[in-house]
N, C-alpha and C positions, 0 to 999 in steps of 0.2 A: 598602498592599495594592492600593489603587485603583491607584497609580501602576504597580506590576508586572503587573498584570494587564494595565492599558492597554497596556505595553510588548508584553508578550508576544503579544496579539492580533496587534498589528501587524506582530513578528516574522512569525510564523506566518501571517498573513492579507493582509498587505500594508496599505499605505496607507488612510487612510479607516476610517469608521467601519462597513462592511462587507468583509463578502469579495470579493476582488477576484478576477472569474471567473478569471482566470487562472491563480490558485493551484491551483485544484482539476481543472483540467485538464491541468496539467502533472503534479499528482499522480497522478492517472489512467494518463497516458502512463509515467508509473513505476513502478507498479504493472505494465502490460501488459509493458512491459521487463522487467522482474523473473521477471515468472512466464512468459516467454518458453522458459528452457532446460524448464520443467517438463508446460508446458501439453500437447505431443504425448503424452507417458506419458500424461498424465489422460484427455485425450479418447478415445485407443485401447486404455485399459485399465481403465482405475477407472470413467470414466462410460457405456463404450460399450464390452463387451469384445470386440476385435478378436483371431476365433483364431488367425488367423496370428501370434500372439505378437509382441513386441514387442522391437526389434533393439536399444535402447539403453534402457536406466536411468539415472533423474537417481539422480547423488551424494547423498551427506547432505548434504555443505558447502551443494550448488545448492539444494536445500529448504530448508536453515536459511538460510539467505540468504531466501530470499523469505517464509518465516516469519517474518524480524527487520525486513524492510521494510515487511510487512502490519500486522504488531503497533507499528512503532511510526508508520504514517499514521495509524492506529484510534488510537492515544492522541493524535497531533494531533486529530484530528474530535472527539475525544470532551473534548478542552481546549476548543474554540473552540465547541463546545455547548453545555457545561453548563459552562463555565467555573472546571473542578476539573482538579487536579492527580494 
């Protein structure tokens, strides 16, 4: 168990026996890519509603998409936290 565990960190974490800042910044950067096609609906309608209504609608696909890239960075973080599956 120790040994997969070990593995997996380093999967997930890079090198060494921390996080290597660069993981989490690229993750960052793909996170902001993701929610790229979404974020102008949010801003101008759900967090700030702009009356001049709103010219384009994300897809389901473009939501489920960035729903399934949220959900699975948060089960990365939440492996390299508490180190559960």
């Amino acid at each position: 168990m120790q040994t997969w565990a070990g593995g997996k960190f380093t999967e997930l974490a890079g090198e060494g026996p921390h996080i290597d800042p660069n993981v989490p910044f690229a993750d960052l950067n793909a996170l902001e890519d993701a929610f790229r096609p979404i974020r102008w609906f949010v801003n101008k309608r759900l967090a700030h509603y702009d009356i001049r209504g709103v010219v384009t609608r994300p897809k389901f696909g473009e939501l489920d998409k960035v729903l399934n890239h949220l959900t699975d960075t948060f089960a990365k973080y939440f492996f390299l936290c508490l180190a559960q599956d």
